[in-house]
N, C-alpha and C positions, 0 to 999 in steps of 0.2 A: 504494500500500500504506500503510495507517496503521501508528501505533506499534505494536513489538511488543516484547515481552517473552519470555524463551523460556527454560526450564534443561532443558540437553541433556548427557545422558550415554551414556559409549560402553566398552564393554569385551567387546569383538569378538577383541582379541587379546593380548598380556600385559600391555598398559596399561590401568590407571585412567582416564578423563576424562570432566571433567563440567566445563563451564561453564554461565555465565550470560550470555545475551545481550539485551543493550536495544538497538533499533532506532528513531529516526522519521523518518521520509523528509521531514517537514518540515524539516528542520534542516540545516546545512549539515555536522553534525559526521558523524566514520564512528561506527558499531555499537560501542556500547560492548561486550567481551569480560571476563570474568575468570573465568580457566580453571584449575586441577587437571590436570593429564597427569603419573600417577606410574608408575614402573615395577612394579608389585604383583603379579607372574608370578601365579598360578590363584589368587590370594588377594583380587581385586577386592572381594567380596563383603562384605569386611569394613574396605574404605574409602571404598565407595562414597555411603552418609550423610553419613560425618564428611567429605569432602568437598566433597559438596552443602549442607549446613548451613555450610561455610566461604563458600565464592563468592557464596553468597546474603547473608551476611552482609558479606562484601567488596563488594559492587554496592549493599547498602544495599537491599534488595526483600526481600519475604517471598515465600513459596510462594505464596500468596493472591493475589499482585500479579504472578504471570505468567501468563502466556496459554496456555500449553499445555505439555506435557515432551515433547522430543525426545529419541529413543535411537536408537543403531546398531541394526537391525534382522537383518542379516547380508547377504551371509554370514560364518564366520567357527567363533569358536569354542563348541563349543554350550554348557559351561559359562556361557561367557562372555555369549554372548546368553540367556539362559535370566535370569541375574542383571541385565541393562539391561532388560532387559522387565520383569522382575517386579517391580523398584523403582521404575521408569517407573511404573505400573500401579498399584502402591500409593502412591504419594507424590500420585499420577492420583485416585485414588477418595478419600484422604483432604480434596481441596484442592477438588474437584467439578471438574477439569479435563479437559480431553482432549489425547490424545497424538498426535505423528505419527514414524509410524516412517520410519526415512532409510537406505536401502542403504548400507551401509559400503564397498561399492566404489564407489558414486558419490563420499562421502565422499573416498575417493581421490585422484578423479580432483578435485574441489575444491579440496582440497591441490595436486597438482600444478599447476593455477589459478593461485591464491597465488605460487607461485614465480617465477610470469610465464617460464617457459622454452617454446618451441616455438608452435606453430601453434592450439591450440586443441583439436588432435585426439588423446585419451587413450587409451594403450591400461592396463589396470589388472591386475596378474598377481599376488596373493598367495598367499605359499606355503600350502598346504592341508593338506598334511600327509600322510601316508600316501602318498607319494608324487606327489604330483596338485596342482594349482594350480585358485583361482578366480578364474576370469579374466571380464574386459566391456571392452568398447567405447564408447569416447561423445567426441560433438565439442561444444565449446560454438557455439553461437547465439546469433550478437553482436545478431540483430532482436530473439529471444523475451529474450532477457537470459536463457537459462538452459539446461541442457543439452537433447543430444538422445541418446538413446539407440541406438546401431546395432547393436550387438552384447548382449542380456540375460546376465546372468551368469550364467554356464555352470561347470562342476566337469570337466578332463578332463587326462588327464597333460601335461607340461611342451612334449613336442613336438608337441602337438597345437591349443597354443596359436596364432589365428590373427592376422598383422600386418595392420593394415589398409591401404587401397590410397590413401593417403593418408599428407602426411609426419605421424610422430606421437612423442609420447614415453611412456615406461612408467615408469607411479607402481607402484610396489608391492616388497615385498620377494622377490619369486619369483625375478629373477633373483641374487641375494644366497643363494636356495635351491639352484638349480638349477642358476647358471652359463651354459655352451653349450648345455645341453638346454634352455633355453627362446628356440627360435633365434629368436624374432619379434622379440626384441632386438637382434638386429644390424641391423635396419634401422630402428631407433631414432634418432632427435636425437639422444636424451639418455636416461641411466636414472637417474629420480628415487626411487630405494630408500628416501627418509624422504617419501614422501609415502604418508603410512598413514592409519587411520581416525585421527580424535581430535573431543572434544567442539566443539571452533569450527568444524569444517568439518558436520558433522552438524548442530550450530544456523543453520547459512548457508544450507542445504539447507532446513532444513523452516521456518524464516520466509519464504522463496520455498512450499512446499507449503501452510504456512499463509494465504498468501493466494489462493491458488486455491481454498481451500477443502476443502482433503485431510485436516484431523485429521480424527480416528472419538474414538469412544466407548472408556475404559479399558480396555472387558471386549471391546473386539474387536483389541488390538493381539496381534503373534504375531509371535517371531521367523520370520528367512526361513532355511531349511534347502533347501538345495541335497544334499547328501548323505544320505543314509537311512541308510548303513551308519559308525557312528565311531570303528571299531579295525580291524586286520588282526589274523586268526587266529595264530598259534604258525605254521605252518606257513606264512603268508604272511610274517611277518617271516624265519624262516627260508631263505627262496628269497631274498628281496632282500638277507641280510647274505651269505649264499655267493656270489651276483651280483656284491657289490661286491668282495669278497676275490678274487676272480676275476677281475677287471678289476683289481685295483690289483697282483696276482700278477705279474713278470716271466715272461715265455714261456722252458720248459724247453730247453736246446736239444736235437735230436734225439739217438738214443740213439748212432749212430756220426760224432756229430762236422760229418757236415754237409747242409748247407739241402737242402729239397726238388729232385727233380728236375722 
């Protein structure tokens, strides 16, 4: 792989991030990073420049002098990928560059990479919201140097999240959501709850797609949307909040005093 240059940004869920990453595999140094990861809950949209126009200026590169723009793709949240795409896209068409889009659950599993905990084999559960989790599967490939996909990421409630048949660890925050309902977890190594999307695991990702040859064109990047529907009704919220009152309710005791016969 020759040198690369890459400004990758990511707001899939209530964080900011955006770095810069310089790579050349001629060298003996690692990938130069300088990353923005801000906590900016649904308000990304309006740190996402002043932070890209920082890192760029901390790396000492201009726009003009990377190689392509990396974003979190999804899944995730659709505001949030709606605003990494679109400024992907334009910051794309202004500089004549192209883009590559990087699954933010791969991203993930990345992260949990980095950490060096467990075998290689990731299972990746983020909370989704509305109940339900976006969950994937993936082992790294110590020949290809890069993941393998087992499991495509899939949108389905918490207990129907699958553990793989192999020992593995779970990067995501789902079970931090969910607890015991996401039971794939107990057969976990380890639960890596901070291994989420963020801009340097997104740029690690697609400087590997970048050399295989994966950018496209600005006008063909698109978030990924797993979910079609992005609210519950009045009447869906209302079934889940008496469910849980209901469950967190102690049991009446019978009306004369005692237990079933």
């Amino acid at each position: 792989m020759s040198s690369i240059t890459l400004l990758a940004l990511d707001t899939s869920t209530e964080f900011c991030s955006v770095a810069v990453y310089r790579h050349d595999p001629a060298s003996q140094a690692s990938a130069l990073v300088v990353e923005r990861h801000l906590d900016t809950g649904p308000v990304s949209s309006t740190h996402i420049l002043p932070a890209a126009r920082e890192v760029l200026r901390e790396a000492g590169v201009t726009l003009a002098q990377c190689d392509a723009i990396a974003f979190g793709a999804g899944p995730g949240s659709f505001t949030g990928l709606r605003t990494a795409c679109g400024v992907a896209q334009g910051l794309a068409f202004g500089a004549g560059l192209p883009v590559v889009p990087v699954g933010t659950l791969l991203a993930c599993a990345q992260a949990a990479r980095a950490m060096r905990v467990g075998t290689g084999r990731v299972l990746v559960a983020l909370d989704a919201r509305m109940n339900e989790a976006y969950w994937a599967d993936y082992q790294w490939d110590d020949v290809r140097g890069d993941w393998r996909e087992v499991q495509a990421p899939s949108l389905d409630a918490a207990e129907q999240v699958r553990a793989p048949d192999a020992e593995f660890v779970v990067a995501g925050n789902a079970v931090t959501a969910f607890g015991e309902r996401l039971q794939a977890s107990a057969r976990a190594l380890a639960v890596l709850a901070d291994a989420m999307p963020r801009a340097r695991y997104v740029a690690e990702l697609a400087a590997r797609a970048f050399a295989r040859g994966e950018a496209i064109a600005a006008d063909q990047a698109m978030p990924v949307y797993i979910r079609n529907k992005v609210a519950q009704t009045t009447a869906e919220r209302e079934a889940i909040k008496q469910a849980a009152s209901q469950a967190a309710a102690p049991s009446a005791p019978p009306a004369n005093g005692k237990g079933a016969s």
